[in-house]
C-alpha positions as CSV (number, residue, x, y, z in Angstrom):
1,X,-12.3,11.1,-6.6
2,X,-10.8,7.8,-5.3
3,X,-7.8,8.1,-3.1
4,X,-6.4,4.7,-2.1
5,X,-4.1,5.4,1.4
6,X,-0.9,2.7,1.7
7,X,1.2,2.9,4.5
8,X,4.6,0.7,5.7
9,X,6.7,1.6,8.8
10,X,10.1,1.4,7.1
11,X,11.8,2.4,3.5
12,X,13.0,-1.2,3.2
13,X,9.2,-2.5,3.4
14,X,7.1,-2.2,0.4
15,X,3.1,-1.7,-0.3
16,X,3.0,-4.6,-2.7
17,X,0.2,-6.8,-0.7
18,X,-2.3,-3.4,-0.3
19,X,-4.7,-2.5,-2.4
20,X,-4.2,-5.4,-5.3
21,X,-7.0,-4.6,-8.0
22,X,-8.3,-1.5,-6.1
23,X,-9.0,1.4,-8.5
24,X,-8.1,4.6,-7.4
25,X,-7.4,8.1,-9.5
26,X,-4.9,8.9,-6.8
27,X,-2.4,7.1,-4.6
28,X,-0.5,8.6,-1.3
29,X,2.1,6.4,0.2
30,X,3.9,6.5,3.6
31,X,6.8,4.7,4.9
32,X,7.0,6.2,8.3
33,X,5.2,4.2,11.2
34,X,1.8,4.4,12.5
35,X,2.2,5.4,16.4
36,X,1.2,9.3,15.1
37,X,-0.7,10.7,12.8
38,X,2.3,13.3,11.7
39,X,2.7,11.7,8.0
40,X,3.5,13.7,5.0
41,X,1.5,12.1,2.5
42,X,-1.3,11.1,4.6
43,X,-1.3,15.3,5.7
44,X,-1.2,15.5,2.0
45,X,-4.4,13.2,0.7
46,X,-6.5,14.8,4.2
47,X,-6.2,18.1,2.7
48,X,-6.8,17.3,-1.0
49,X,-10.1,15.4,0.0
50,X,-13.2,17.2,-1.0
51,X,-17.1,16.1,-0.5
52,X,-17.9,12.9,-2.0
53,X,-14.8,11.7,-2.6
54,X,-13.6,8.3,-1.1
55,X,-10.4,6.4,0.7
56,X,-9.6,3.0,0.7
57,X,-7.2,1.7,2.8
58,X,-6.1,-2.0,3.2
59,X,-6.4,-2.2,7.0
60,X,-6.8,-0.4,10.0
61,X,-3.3,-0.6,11.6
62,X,-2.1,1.0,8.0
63,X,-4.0,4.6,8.9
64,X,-3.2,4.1,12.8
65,X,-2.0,2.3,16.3
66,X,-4.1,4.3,18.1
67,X,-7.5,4.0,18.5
68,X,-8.5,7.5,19.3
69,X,-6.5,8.3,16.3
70,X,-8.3,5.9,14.2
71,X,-11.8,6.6,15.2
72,X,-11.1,10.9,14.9
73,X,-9.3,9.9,11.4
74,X,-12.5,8.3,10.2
75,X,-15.1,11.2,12.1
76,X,-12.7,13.5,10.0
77,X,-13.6,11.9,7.1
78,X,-17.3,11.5,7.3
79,X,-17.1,15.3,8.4
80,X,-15.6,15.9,5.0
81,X,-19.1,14.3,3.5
82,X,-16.4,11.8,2.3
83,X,-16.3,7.9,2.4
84,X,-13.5,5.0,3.7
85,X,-13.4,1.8,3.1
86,X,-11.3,-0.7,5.0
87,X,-10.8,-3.9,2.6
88,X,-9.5,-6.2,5.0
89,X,-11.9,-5.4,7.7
90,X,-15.0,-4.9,5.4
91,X,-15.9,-1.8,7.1
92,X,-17.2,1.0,5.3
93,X,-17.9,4.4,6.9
94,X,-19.4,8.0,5.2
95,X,-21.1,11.0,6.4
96,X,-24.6,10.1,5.2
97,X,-25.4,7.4,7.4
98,X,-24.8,5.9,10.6
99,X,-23.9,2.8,11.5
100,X,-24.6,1.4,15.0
101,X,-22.7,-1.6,14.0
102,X,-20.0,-0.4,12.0
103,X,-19.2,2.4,14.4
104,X,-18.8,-0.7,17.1
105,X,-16.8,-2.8,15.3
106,X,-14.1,0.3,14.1
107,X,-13.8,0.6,18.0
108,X,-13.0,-2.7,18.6
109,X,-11.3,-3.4,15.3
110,X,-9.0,0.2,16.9
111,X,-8.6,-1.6,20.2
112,X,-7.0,-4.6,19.2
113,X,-4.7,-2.7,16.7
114,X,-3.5,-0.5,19.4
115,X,-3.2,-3.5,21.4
116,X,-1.3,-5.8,18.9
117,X,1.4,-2.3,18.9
118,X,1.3,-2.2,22.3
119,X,2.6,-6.0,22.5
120,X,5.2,-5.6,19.9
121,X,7.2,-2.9,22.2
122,X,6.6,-5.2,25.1
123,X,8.2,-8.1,22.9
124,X,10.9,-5.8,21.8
125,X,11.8,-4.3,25.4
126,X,12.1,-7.9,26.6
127,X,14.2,-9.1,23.4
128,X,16.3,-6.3,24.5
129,X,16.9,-6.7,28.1
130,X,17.5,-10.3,27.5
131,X,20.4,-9.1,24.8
132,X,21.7,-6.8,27.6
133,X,22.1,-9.4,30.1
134,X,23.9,-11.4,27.7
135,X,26.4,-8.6,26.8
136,X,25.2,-9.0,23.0
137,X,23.3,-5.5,23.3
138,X,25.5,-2.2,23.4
139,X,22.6,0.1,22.0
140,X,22.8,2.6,19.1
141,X,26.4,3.8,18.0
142,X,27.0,7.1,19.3
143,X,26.3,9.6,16.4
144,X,29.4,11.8,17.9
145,X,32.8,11.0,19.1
146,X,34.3,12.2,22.1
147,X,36.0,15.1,19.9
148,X,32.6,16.8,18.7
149,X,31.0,16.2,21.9
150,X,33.9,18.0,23.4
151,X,33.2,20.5,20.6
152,X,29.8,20.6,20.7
153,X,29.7,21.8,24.7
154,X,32.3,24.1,24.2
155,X,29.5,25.7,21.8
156,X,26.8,25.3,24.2
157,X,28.6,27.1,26.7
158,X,29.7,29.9,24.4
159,X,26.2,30.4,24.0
160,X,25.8,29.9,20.4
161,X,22.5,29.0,19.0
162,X,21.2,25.5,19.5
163,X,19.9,25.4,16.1
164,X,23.2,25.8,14.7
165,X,24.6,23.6,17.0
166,X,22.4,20.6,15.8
167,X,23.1,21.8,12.4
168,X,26.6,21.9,13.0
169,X,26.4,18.3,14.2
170,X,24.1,16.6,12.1
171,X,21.4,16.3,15.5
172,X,18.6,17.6,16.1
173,X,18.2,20.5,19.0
174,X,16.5,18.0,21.7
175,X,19.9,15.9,21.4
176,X,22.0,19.0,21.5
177,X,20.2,19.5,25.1
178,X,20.5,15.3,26.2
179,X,24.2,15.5,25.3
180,X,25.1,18.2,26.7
181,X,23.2,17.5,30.4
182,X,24.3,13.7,30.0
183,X,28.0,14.8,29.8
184,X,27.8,17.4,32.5
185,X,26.8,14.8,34.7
C-alpha cells in the first residue's frame, strides 16, 4: 500500500501545498507540531504499515524537528521492510538497500531542520522579551479567576483527588500542582 504522511502545526493551517499529484491508497493527517513524535495519526499509519508498503511525505520537518527523531523514524521504517520517500528532498530510503549517500544527506537534511526549529524559539523568545519591555506583553490569560483558584486549593488541601480537581477545572493535573505551589508562595 501507499500511505502519503501530511503534517501542519496548527488547526488553522492546511496541507494544501503537500503531496499535489501524489497517489496514495491512504492518507493520515496531523495538525499538531513536530517537536515529538506523540501524533495520533502518524501513531496510527506506523502501526497500519506492513512489509513493502511505502510513505511519502513532502519534507522532512513534516515527520520531525528532531534529528534523532527523524533518522529512528526512517530506521523504523526500513525495519518494517517498508519504503519513504521525501519529495522535496528527493531522498528515498527502504530496507533493501543501503545508501552511503542517502543515509548522509537524511542526517544533514535532520540537522538543519532541527536547527531551522531551534532558531524559530530563539526568534520567538526575543520577539517576546522585546514585547515585555515595552509593556505590550502580559502573557496568556489566566485560565482561572481568583475565585476557582481560591476553590481549587481549598480542594487540594482537603485532599481530594488531583484528577478530579483538573477535571473539575477544565486543567490538566501538572497545572493543578503549578497553581497551587505558585499561590502558596
Amino acid at each position: 500500500m501507499i500511505f502519503n504522511y501530511l503534517r501542519v502545526s496548527t488547526i488553522v493551517q492546511n496541507t494544501e501545498r503537500q503531496l499535489l499529484n501524489i497517489h496514495c491508497d491512504r492518507e493520515y493527517v496531523d495538525k499538531a507540531s513536530g517537536k515529538d513524535m506523540n501524533r495520533q495519526n502518524f501513531k496510527l499509519m506506523m502501526d497500519n504499515l506492513r512489509a513493502g508498503d511505502l510513505v511519502n511525505v513532502h519534507s522532512l520537518d513534516r515527520v520531525g524537528r528532531n534529528t534523532a527523531d527523524i533518522l529512528e523514524l526512517v530506521k523504523q521504517i526500513k525495519a518494517k521492510g517498508c519504503s519513504i520517500k521525501f519529495h522535496k528532498e528527493n531522498l528515498s530510503f527502504d530496507g533493501t538497500q543501503a545508501d552511503l549517500y542517502s543515509d548522509l544527506m537524511l542526517t544533514i537534511l535532520a540537522a538543519f531542520s532541527q536547527f531551522e526549529r531551534n532558531i524559530i524559539l530563539e526568534r520567538q523568545r526575543e520577539g517576546i522579551a522585546i514585547a515585555k519591555e515595552k509593556g505590550k506583553y502580559k502573557g496568556r490569560k489566566a485560565k482561572l479567576d481568583s475565585g476557582q483558584l481560591e476553590s481549587m486549593k481549598i480542594d487540594f488541601k482537603e485532599g481530594m483527588e488531583k484528577t478530579k480537581i483538573a477535571e473539575k477545572y477544565g486543567v490538566t493535573r501538572s497545572y493543578v500542582y503549578q497553581l497551587v505551589k505558585e499561590a502558596s508562595v
